[in-house]
Structures are given as structure tokens and as C-alpha cells.
C-alpha positions in Angstrom: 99.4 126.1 103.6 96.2 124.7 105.6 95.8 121.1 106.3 96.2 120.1 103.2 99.3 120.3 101.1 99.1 120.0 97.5 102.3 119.8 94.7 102.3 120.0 91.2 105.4 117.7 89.3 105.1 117.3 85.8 105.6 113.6 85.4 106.9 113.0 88.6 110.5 112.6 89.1 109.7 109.6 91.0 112.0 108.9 93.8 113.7 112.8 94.1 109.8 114.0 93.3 108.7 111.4 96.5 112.1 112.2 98.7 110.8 116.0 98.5 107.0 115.8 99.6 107.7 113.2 102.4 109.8 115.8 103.8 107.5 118.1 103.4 104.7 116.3 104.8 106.7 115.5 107.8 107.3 119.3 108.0 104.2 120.9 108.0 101.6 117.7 109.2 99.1 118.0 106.8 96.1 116.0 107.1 96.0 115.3 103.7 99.1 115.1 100.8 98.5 115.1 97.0 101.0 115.3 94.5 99.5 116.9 90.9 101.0 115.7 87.7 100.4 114.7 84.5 100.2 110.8 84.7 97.2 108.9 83.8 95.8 107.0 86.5 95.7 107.8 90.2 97.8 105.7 92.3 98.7 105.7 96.6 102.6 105.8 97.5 102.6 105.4 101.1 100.3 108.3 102.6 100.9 110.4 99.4 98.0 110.2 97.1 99.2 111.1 93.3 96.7 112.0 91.4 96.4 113.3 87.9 95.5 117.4 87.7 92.0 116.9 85.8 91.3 114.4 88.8 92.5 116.8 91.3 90.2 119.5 90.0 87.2 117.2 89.7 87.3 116.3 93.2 88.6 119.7 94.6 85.5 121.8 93.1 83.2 118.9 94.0 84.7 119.6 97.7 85.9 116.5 98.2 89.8 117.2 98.8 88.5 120.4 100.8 85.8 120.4 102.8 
């Protein structure tokens, strides 16, 4: 993956779903971590920005999550 990472959870097994990426993140460095999902509203857990997928692909083709 580039400097980005993106995940897609459907619904977000919260804490398990959260346990994961940070251990990603901390992995790989990315400058940037999303989660994908399903839930309604956007929302910032710590330096994990969860957004929902019709968001995500609003923002990605408008080059704002890759640019």
C-alpha cells in the first residue's frame, strides 16, 4: 500500500475493528488512515478517520484523500 491505507468493515466491529487498523497503522506508517463502512456520519477515533464508503468515494475521485 502507498501512504495511505484504507479498510473496508461493514459496520465496524468497533473495538476488535479499531484494535486491528491501529496495528496496522503502526505497521506500515501511513500518512493517512480511513476505515470504510457502512455507518452514517463520518466521525475521528484517534488518528483513524471513519468515514462512510459514498463519502470515501466522493472525496477520493475529487482527489482529496489522494493527491
Amino acid at each position: 500500500m502507498g501512504p495511505e491505507s484504507v479498510s473496508s468493515a461493514n459496520g465496524l466491529g468497533e473495538r476488535l475493528e479499531f484494535v486491528k487498523e491501529r496495528g496496522a497503522k503502526e505497521r506500515y506508517r501511513p500518512a493517512k488512515t480511513f476505515v470504510v463502512c457502512n455507518e452514517p456520519a463520518e466521525r475521528v477515533r484517534g488518528p483513524v478517520r471513519i468515514l462512510p464508503w459514498n463519502r470515501f468515494l466522493e472525496e477520493l475521485w475529487s482527489d482529496r484523500i489522494v493527491s
